[in-house]
Every structure is written in C-alpha cells, then in structure tokens.
N, C-alpha and C positions, 0 to 999 in steps of 0.2 A: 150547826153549819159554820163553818170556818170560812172567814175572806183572806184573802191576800193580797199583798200590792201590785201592782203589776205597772210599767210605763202609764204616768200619769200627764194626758196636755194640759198645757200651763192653765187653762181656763179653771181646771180642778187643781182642789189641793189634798195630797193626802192627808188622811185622819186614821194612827192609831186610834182602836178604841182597845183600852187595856180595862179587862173585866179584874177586880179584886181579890172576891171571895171565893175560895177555895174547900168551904165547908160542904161537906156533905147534905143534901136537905136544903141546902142554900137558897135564896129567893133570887138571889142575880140574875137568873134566865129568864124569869118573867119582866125584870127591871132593861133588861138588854133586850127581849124581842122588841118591847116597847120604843128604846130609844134606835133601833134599828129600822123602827119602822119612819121615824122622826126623816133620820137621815137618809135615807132612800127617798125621801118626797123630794130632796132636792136631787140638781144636778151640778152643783158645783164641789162637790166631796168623794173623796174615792175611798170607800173604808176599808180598815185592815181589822179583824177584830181579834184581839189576843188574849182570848180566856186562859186566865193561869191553872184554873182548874184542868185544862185541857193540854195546854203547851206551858210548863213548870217555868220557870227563870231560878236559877240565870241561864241561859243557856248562847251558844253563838244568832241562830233562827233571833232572838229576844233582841240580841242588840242590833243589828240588821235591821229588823224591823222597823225601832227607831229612830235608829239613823236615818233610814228613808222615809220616814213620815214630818211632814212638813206642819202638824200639830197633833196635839196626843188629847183624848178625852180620857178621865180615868173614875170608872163607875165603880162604888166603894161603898161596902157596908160599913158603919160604926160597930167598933163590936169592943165594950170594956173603953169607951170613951177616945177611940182611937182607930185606927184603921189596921186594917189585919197585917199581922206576922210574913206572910207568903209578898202580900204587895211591897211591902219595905224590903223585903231581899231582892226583888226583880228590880227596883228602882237604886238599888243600888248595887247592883248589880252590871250598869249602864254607867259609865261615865260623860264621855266629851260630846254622846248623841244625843242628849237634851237640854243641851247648850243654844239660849238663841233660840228655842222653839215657845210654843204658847200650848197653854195645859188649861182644860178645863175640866168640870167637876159636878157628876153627877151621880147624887150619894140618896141613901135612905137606909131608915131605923125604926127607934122607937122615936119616943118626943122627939128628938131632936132631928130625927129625918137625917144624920147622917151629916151634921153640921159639922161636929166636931172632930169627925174624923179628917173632914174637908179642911178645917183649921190647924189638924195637927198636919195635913200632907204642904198644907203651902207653905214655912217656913224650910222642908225639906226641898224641892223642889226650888225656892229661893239660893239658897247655898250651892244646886247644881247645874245655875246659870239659867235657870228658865221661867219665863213669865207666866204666870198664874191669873185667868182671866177672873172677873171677880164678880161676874154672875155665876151662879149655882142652883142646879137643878136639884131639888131636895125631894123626897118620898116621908112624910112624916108617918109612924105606925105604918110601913110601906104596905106590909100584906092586906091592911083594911081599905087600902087606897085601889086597889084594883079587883075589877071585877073576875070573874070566872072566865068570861072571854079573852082573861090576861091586857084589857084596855084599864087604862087611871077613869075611875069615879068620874074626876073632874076635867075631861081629858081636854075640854076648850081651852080650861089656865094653862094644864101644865104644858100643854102644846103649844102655845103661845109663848110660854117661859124657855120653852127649851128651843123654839125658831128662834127667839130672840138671842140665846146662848151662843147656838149656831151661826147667826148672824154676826156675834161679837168675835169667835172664834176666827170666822171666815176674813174677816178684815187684817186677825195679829199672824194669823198664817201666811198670808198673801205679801202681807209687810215684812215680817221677819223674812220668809226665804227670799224675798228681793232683795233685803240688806243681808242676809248670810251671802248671798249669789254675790254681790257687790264689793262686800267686804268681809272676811271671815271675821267671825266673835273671836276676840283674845282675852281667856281667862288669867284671872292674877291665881 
C-alpha cells in the first residue's frame, strides 16, 4: 500500500516515512505495517510512505517528496554494521529538502537492533542540515520480536516507545516548519 501527501492543515504535519531495505526476503514490511499501525492511531500526522524497494531513488517523485514533508522517519535495517547501500543513494540524492527538517529512526537487526546503522545515518544527516531526534525505536533479533500476527512480543513497551518518538518528532516538526515558514535555513 503506497501513501502519498496530499494538502496538509496546519493542525497535521507531514511525515515522510522512508522505508530502507531493498533486499529481497526483507523483514521491513512486517517492521512497517507495524509502525503504520502506530501512526494512524494518531490524528496529528499525515504519512507519506516511500518504500525504496518500490519507488528507487534518486528520482524527481524522491525529492518532492521530501521537500514537502515537514519530518522524515527513516525505518533501517543494519546490515554489515551499517545501513544499506540503496538508502545512502536516495539520501543523497536529495539535497536542500532536508534542511531544517527533523529525522527520526526506526531500525532493527540482530544484537544490536539496528543501532548502529542509526549511528552511522546521524552524522550523515548532520552534514545535510537536518536534525536527528535522539529517541530511537530499535527491534533487537527483530524477526523473534514479532509474532505471526506481524504484532511486537512486547507490543505495550515498544508502543509506548514509539508514541513517545512520535510525540518528540511532533513537537521538531511543528517547530522547524514555523521557523522554516518564518525564516528560511541559510546553509554555509
């Protein structure tokens, strides 16, 4: 299922959510009905979701996208201690649209649930003006974390973790596009 943005009132803010993994077999679609189900409980986000697997970057559609979205979630496997090949092309791919916006990060793996892919994406993202929220929704051994019915084990924490994500995102969103709106970002 594919969303798109469409005129958003100011009550709502947009939310890329930019899906990562592009591997065949991939677990992201279980990790994404999930956090889709998250975000449809509320009513203050309007999602756009941009599975790379399904719509490639870089493309014109990719950079639109973000341009119009007023904050970006980016759901990421660790793979080889790092974050995939396909998402570093779409991401830079983009230049002056994720300037001034807020990025958050919702990842899973093995041990590390997808930590350190999240650590290697926030210094790139630093460099292309955009603020990196510093809660993170992690999936440790993601596949054993959910059940058959595609729900998390644990689903009271991580649902509780990831409102609260939501919750932090909601506030740099709202913030930044009133100071974008106010005053445009000027990069050096």
């Amino acid at each position: 299922m594919s969303r798109t943005l469409e005129e958003t009132p100011l009550d709502r803010y947009k939310l890329a959510v930019v899906v990562g993994s592009v591997r065949e077999g991939r677990f992201a679609p279980v990790v994404k009905n999930w956090l889709l189900g998250q975000i449809d409980a509320r009513d203050d986000i309007k999602p756009d979701v941009i599975d790379l697997a399904e719509d490639p970057a870089p493309s014109a559609s990719f950079t639109e996208r973000i341009g119009a979205a007023d904050a970006i979630l980016v759901l990421t496997p660790e793979y080889n201690h790092s974050f995939p090949g396909p998402l570093k092309t779409a991401i830079d791919s983009v230049g002056a649209e994720w300037r001034g916006k807020p990025i958050a990060f919702v990842s899973y793996g093995g041990l590390s649930g997808g930590l350190r892919a999240v650590e290697a994406l926030r210094p790139v993202f630093a460099e292309l003006h955009a603020v990196t929220i510093r809660e993170t929704v992690s999936f440790h051994l993601a596949w054993e974390r959910f059940g058959e019915d595609g729900e998390p084990r644990d689903a009271e924490s991580v649902n509780r973790a990831a409102q609260g994500q939501l919750d932090q995102l909601a506030w740099w969103a709202y913030a930044l596009r009133t100071a974008r709106a106010d005053r445009p970002y000027v990069a050096f």
